[in-house]
GULOFI-168353 format. One record per residue (C-alpha): residue in three letters; x, y, z. Coordinates in steps of 0.05 Angstrom, whole numbers. Each point is the difference from the previous one (the first is absolute). Layout:
// residues N
+------+--------+--------+--------+
! rest !      u !      v !      w !
+------+--------+--------+--------+
!  ALA !      X !      Y !      Z !
...
+------+--------+--------+--------+
//
This chain:
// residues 441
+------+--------+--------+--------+
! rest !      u !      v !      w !
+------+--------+--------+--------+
!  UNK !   -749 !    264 !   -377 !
!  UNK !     79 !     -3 !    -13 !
!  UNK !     39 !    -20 !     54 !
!  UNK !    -54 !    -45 !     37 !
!  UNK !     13 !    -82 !      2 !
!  UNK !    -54 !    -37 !    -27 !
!  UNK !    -10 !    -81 !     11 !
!  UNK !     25 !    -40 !     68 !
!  UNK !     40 !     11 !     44 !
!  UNK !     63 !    -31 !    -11 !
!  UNK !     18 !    -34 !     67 !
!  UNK !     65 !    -36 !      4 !
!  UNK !     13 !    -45 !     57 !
!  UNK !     82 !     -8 !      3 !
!  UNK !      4 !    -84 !     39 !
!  UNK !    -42 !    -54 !     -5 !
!  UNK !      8 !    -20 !     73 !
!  UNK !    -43 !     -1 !     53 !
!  UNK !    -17 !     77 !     -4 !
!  UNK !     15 !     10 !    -72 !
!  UNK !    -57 !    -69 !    -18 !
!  UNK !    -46 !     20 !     50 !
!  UNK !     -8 !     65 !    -15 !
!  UNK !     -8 !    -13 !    -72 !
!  UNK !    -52 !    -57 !     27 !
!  UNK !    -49 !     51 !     35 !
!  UNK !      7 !     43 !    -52 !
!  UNK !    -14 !    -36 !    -54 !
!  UNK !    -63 !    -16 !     37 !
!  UNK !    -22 !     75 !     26 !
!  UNK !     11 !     35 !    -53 !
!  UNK !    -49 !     12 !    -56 !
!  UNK !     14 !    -26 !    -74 !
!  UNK !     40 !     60 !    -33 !
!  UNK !      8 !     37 !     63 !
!  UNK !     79 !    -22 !      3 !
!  UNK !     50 !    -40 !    -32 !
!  UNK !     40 !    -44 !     38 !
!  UNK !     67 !    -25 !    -10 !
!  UNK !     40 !    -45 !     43 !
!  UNK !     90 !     -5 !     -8 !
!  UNK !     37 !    -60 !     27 !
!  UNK !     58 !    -36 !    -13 !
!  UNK !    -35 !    -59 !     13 !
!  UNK !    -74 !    -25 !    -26 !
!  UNK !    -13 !    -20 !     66 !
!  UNK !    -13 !     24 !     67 !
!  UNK !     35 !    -46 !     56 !
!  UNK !    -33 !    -17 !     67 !
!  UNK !     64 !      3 !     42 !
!  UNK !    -37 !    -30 !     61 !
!  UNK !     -5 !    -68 !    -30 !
!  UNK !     72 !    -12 !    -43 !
!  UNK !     26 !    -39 !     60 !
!  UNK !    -52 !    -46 !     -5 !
!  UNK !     10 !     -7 !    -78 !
!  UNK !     78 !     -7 !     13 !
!  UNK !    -21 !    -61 !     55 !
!  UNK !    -46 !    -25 !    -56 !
!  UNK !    -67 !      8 !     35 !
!  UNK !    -15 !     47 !    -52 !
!  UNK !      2 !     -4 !    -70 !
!  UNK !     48 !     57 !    -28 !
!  UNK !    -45 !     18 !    -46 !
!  UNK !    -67 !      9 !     46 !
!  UNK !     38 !     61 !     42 !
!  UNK !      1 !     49 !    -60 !
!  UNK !    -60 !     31 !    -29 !
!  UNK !      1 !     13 !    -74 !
!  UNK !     -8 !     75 !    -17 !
!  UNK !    -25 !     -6 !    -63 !
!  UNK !    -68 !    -48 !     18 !
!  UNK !     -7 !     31 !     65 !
!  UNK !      5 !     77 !    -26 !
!  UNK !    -48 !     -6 !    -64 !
!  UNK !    -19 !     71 !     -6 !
!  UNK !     74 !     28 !     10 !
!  UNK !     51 !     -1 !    -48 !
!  UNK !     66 !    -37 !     24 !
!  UNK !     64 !     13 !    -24 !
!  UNK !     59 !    -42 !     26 !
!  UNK !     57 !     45 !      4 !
!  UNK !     47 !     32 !     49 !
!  UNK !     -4 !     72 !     18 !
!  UNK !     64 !     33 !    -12 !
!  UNK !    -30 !     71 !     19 !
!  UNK !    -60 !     46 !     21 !
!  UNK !      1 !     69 !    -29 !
!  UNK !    -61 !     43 !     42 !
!  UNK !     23 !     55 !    -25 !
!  UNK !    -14 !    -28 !    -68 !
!  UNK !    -51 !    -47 !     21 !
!  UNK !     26 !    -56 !    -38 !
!  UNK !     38 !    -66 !     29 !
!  UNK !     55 !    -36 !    -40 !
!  UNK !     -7 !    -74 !     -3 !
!  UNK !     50 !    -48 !    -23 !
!  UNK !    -35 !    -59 !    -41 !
!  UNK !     35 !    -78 !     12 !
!  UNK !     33 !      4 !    -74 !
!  UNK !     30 !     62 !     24 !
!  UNK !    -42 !     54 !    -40 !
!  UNK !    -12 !     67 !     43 !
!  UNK !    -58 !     38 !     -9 !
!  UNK !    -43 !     59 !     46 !
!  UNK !    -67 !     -3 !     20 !
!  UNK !    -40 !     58 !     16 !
!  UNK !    -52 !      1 !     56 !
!  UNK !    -49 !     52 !     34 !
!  UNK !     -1 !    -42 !     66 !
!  UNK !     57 !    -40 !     25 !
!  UNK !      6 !    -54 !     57 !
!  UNK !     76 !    -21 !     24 !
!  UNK !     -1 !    -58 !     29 !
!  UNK !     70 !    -37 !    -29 !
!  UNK !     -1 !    -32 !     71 !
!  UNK !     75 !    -16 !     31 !
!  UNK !     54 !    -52 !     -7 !
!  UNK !     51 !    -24 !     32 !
!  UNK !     40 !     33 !     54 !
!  UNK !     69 !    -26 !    -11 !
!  UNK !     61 !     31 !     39 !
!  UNK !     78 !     -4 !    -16 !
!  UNK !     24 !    -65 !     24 !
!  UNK !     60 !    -29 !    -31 !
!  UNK !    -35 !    -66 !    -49 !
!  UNK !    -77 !     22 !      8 !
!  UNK !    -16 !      7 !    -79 !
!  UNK !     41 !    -58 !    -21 !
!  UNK !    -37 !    -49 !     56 !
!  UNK !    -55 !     26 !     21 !
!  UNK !    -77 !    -22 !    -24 !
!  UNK !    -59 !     50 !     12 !
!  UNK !    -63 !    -18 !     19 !
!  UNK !    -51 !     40 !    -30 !
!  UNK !    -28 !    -33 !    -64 !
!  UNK !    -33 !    -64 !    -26 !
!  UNK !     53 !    -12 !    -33 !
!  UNK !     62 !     11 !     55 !
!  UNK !    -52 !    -51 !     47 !
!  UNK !      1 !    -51 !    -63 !
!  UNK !     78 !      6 !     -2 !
!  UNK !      3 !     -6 !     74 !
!  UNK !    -27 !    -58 !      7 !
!  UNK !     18 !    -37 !    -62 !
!  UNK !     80 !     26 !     29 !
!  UNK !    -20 !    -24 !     73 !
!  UNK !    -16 !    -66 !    -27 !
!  UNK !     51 !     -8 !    -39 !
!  UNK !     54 !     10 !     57 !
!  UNK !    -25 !    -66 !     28 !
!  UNK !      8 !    -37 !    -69 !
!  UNK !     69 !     26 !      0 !
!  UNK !     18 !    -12 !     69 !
!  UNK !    -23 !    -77 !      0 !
!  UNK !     45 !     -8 !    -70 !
!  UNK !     64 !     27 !     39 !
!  UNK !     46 !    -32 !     46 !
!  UNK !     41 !     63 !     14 !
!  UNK !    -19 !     11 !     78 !
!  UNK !      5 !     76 !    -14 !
!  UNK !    -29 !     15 !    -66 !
!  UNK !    -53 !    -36 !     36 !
!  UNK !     -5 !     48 !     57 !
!  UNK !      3 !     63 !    -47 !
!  UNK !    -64 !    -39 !    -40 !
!  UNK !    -42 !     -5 !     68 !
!  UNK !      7 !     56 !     18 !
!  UNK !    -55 !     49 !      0 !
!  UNK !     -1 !     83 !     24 !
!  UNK !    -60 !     45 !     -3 !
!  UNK !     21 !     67 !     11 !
!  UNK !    -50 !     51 !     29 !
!  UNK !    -46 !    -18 !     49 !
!  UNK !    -66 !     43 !    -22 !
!  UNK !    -61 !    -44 !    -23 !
!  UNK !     26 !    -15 !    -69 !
!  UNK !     65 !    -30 !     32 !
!  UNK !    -30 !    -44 !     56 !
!  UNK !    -54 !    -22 !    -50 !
!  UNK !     42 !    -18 !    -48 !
!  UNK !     45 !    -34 !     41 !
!  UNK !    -59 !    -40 !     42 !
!  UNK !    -25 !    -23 !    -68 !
!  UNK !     70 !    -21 !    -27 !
!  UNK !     22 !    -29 !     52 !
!  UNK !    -75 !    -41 !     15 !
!  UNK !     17 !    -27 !    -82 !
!  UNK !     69 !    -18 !     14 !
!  UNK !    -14 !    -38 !     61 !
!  UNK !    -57 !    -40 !    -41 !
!  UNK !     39 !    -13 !    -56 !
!  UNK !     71 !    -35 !     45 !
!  UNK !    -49 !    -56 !     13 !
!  UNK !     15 !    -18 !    -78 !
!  UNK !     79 !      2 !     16 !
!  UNK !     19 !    -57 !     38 !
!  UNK !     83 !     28 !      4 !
!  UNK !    -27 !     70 !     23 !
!  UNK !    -13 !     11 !     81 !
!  UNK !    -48 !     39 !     16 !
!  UNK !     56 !     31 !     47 !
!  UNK !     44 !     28 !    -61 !
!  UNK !    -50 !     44 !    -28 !
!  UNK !     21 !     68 !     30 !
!  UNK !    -54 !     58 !     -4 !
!  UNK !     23 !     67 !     27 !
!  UNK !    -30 !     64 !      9 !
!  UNK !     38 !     72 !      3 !
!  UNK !    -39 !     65 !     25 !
!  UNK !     43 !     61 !     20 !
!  UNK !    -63 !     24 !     50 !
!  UNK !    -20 !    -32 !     64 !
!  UNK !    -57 !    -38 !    -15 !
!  UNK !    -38 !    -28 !    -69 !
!  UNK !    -64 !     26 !    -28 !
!  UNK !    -11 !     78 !     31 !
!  UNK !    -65 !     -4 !    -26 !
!  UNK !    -26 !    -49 !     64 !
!  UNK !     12 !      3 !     70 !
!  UNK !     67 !     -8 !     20 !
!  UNK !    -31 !    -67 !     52 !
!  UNK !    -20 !    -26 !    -74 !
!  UNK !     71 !     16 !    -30 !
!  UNK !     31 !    -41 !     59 !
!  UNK !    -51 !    -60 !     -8 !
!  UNK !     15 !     -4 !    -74 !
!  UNK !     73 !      1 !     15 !
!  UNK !     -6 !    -55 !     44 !
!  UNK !    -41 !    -38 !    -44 !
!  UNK !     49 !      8 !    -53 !
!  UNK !     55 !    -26 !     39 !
!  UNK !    -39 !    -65 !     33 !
!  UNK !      4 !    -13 !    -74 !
!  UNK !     78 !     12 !     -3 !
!  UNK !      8 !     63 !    -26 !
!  UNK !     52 !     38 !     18 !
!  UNK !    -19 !     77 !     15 !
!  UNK !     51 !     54 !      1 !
!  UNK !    -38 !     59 !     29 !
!  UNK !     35 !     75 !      9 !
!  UNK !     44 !    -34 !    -64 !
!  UNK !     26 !     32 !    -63 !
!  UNK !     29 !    -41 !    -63 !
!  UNK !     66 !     33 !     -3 !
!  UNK !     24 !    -51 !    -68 !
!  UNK !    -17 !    -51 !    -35 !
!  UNK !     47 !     -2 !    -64 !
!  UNK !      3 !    -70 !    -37 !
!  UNK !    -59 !    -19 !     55 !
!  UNK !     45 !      3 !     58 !
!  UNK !    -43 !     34 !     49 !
!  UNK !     29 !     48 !     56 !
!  UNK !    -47 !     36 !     51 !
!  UNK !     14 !     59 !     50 !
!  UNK !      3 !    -44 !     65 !
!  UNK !     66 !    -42 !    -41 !
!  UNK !    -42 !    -60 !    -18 !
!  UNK !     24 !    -23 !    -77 !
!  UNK !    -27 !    -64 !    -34 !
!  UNK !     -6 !    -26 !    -75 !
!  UNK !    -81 !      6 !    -20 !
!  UNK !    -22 !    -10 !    -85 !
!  UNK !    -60 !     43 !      9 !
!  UNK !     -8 !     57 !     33 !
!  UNK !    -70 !     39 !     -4 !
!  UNK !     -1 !     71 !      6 !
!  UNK !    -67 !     34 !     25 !
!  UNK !     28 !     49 !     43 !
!  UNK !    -48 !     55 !    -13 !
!  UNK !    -19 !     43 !    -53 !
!  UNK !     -2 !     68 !    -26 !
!  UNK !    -42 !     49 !    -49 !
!  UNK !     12 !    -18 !    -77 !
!  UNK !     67 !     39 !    -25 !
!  UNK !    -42 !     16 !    -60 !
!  UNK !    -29 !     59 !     42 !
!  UNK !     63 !     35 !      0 !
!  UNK !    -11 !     20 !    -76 !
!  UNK !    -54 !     35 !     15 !
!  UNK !    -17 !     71 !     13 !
!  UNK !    -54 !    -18 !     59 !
!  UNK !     18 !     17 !     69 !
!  UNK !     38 !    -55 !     43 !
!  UNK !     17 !     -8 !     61 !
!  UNK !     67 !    -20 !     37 !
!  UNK !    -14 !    -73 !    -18 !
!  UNK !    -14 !      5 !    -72 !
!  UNK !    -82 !     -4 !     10 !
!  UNK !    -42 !     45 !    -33 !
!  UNK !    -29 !     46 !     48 !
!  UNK !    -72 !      1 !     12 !
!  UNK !    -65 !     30 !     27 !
!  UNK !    -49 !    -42 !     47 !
!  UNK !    -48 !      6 !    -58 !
!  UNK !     59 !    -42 !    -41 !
!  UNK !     17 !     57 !    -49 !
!  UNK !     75 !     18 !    -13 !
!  UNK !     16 !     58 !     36 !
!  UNK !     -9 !     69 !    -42 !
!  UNK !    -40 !    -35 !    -55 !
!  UNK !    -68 !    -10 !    -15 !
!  UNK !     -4 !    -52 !    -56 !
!  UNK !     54 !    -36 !     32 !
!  UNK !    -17 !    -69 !     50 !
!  UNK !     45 !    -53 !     41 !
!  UNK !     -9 !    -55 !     50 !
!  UNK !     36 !    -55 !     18 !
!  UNK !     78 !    -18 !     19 !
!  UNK !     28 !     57 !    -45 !
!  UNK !    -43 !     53 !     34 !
!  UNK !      8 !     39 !     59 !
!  UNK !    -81 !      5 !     25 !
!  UNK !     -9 !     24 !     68 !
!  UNK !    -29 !    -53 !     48 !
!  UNK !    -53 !     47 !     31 !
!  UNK !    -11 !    -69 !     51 !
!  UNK !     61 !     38 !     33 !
!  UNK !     -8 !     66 !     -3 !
!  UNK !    -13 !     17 !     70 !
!  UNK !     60 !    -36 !     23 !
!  UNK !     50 !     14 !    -60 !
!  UNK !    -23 !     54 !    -49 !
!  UNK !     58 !    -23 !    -43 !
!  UNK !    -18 !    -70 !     -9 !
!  UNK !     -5 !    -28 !    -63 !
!  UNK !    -35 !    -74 !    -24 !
!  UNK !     49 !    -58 !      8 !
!  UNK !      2 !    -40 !    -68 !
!  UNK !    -51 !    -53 !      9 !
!  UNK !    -46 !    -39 !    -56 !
!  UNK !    -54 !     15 !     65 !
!  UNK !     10 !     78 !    -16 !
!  UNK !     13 !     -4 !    -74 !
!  UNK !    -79 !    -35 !    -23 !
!  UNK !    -33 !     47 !     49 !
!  UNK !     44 !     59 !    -22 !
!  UNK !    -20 !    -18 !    -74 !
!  UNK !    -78 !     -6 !      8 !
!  UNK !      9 !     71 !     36 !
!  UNK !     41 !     25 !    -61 !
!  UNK !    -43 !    -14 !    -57 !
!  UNK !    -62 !     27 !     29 !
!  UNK !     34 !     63 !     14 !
!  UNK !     30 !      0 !    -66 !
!  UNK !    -74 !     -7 !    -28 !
!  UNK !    -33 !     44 !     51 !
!  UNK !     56 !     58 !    -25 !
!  UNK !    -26 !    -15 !    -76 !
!  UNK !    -63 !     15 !     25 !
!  UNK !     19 !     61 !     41 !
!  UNK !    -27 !    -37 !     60 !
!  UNK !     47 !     10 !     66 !
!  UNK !     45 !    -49 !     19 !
!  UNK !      6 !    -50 !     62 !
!  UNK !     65 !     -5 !     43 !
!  UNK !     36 !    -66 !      8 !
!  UNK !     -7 !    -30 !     80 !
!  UNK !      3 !    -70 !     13 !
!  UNK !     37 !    -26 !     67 !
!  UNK !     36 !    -65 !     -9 !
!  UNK !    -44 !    -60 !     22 !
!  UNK !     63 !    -37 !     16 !
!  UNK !     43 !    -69 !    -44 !
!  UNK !     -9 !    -65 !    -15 !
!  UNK !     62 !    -38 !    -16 !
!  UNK !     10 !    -76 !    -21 !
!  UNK !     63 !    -51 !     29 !
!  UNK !    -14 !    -51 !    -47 !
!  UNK !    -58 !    -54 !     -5 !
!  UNK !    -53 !      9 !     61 !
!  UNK !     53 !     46 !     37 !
!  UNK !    -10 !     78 !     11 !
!  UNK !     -8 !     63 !     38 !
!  UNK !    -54 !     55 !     -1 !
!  UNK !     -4 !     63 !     31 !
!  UNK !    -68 !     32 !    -10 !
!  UNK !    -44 !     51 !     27 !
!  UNK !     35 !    -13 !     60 !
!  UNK !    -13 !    -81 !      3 !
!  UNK !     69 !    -47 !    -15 !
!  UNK !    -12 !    -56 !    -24 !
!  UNK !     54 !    -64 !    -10 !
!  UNK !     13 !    -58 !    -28 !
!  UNK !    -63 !    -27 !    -56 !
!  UNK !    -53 !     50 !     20 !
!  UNK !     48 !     54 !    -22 !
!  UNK !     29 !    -43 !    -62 !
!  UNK !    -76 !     -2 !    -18 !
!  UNK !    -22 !     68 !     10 !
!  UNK !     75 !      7 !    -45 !
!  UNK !    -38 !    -23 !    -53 !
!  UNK !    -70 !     12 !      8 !
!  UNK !     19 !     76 !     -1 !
!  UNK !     45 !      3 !    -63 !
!  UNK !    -53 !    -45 !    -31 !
!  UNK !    -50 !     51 !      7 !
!  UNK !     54 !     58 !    -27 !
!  UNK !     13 !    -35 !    -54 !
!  UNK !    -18 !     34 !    -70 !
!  UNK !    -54 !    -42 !    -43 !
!  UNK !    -43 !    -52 !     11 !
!  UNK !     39 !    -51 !    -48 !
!  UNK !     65 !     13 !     40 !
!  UNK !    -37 !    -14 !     67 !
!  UNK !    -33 !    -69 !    -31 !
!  UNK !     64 !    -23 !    -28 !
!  UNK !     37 !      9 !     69 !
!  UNK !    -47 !    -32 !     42 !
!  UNK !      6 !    -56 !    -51 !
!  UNK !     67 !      0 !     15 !
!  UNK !     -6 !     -4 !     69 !
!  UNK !    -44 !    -54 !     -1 !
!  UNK !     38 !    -42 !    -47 !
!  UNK !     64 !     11 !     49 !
!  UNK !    -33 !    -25 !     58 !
!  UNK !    -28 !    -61 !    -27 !
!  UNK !     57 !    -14 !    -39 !
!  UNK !     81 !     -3 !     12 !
!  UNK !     40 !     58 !     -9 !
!  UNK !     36 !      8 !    -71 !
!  UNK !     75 !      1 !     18 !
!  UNK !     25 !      4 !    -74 !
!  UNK !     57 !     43 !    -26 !
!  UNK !    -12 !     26 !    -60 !
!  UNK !     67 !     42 !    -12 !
!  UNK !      5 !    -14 !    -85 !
!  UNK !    -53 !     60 !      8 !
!  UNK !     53 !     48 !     13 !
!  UNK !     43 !    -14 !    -56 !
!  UNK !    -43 !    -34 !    -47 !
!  UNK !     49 !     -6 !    -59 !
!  UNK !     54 !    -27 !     35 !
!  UNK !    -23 !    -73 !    -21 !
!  UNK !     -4 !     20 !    -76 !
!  UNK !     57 !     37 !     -5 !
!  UNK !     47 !    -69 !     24 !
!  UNK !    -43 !    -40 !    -54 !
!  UNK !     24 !     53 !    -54 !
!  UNK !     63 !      2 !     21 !
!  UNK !     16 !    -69 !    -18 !
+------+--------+--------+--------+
//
């Protein structure tokens, strides 16, 4: 008959992070042979577990064990490593932007948005020019080749305050990305002065800058004080109810007139729904998330799906006490979200009814560096190692693919039975630097 579709369904899944890869994960395994097609856009071939690149920047971790391969983990989809310039519902089709720069469209019958978020940066005077993100494999590689590197640097100078500017360390944003990253840093650092017989202990400066009241929201605020004071027993300076106001040419000045010299300064102050979104014709809201219904479709469409940090699903946990409430951007939310998401999307192919989305958050687990931590679950806090091991034993069990979780543990073991790696390996970041001098000559 004209007019009628024949063969799959073409479903294109737009991310290949935690929603985007495990929604193409379930449904490569519910649905039936030619049932659907399924194709999966990144910019990366890789999806990144976030919880664990603090530990790969302290070198607990191999870099390479805290991404999962897209390709050999999604056999059944097709991947194509791109970057989604724009989504055309009206047309059905998606633009993607190919790494050699090619554009093409890509026509679907289903689509899932899940381009995730990045980085919320605001406009303080120096931020892009000296400020590092922490939100890849390869930004916790750089980190930590850059960290070590400082102390090279610093026990080759004899300028007092080049020296201070070298030692000295800021985190700013105090949400579980910042103090983890900074526990973890800071844990290496300390390890690796033992090896630098003119650096003190004492000169190594770590700071941390968070403009609200207390760290981590997501636990108790008993818990936020404890890890506050944990962090300082260790000499960490905390500026709470503190904004960066500057730090041009690394010169640092906060809100409460506080200035000092600092050669890295990490930025994890938050982040917000992929500006991607905003060529779109979907609904948003005022925050730049696409909005969506409990059963995870966008709003007005029915061939149209989202989960995750760039959507705005109602957290039905709340709704007796705020109807408005939406789910915070959590990696707890976005693998439940996605399990929910493709077997509505499959149970809509069917012309089955769909399930709303309702979980309550169970609470966090956060790590302060080796056999240090806080947990706040169902209820029960936990400090110190029994919530540094229930740290790991949970994003163990979250993490994608058997290999992945052999090849950590591995790690693991190998750490504790063996010293810690404190090597700088900085020719990584400009790799032809050495060949270009033995040319030049």
């Amino acid at each position: 008959m004209a007019g009628v579709k024949s063969g799959p369904t073409r479903i294109v899944i737009v991310g290949g992070g935690y929603v985007g890869m495990y929604t193409a994960l379930r449904l490569q395994s519910k649905l039936r042979g030619r049932e659907a097609s399924v194709t999966v856009i990144d910019p990366q071939p890789h999806m990144t577990y976030q919880p664990f690149l603090p530990e790969a920047a302290a070198g607990s971790i191999e870099p390479r064990h805290v991404v999962v391969p897209l390709r050999r983990t999604l056999r059944r989809c097709h991947v194509v490593t791109g970057r989604v310039t724009r989504i055309e519902h009206a047309r059905k089709a998606v633009t993607v932007e190919n790494q050699d720069g090619v554009v093409e469209e890509i026509e679907y019958d289903q689509l899932v948005v899940s381009p995730g978020s990045v980085a919320r940066t605001l406009p303080i005077p120096g931020l892009p020019e000296e400020g590092i993100a922490f939100r890849t494999v390869g930004e916790a590689i750089y980190l930590r080749n850059h960290v070590l590197s400082r102390l090279d640097q610093a026990a080759s100078t004899q300028d007092p305050e080049v020296r201070r500017k070298l030692l000295t360390f800021v985190v700013i944003g105090g949400g579980f990305a910042g103090i983890e990253a900074l526990a973890e840093l800071e844990d290496m650092a300390r390890y690796a002065v033992r090896y630098y017989p003119s650096i003190k202990q004492s000169e190594v400066q770590w700071v941390l800058v968070e403009a609200a009241n207390r760290v981590m929201p997501e636990v108790s605020p008993k818990m936020g004080v404890y890890t506050v004071r944990r962090l300082e027993e260790r000499g960490i300076r905390c500026y709470l109810e503190t904004r960066v106001e500057s730090m041009v040419g690394g010169h640092v000045v906060l809100s409460d007139g506080t200035e000092f010299d600092a050669d890295t300064i990490v930025w994890t102050a938050g982040v917000k729904a992929n500006p991607m979104l905003r060529d779109t014709d979907l609904p948003l809201d005022e925050r730049g998330r696409v909005r969506c219904t409990a059963a995870l479709q966008v709003e007005g469409t029915s061939d149209v799906w989202s989960a995750g940090d760039c959507s705005a699903v109602p957290d039905l946990s709340k709704a007796e006490t705020d109807p408005n409430a939406t789910c915070s951007p959590s990696a707890q939310h976005a693998v439940r979200q996605a399990r929910q998401l493709a077997d509505n999307l499959i149970a809509s192919l069917r012309g089955k009814p769909t399930r709303q989305y309702k979980h309550a958050h169970v609470g966090s687990v956060a790590g302060l560096g080796l056999y240090k931590g806080v947990a706040d679950v169902y209820g029960i806090k936990l400090k110190g190692f029994p919530a540094w091991f229930m740290h790991r034993t949970y994003h163990m069990s979250r993490m994608p693919t058997f290999n992945r979780k052999v090849r950590i543990v591995i790690d693991w073991t190998l750490a504790l039975l063996l010293r810690r790696e404190v090597i700088s390996m900085g020719q990584i970041q400009d790799p032809k630097a050495e060949f270009a001098r033995a040319t030049a000559k």
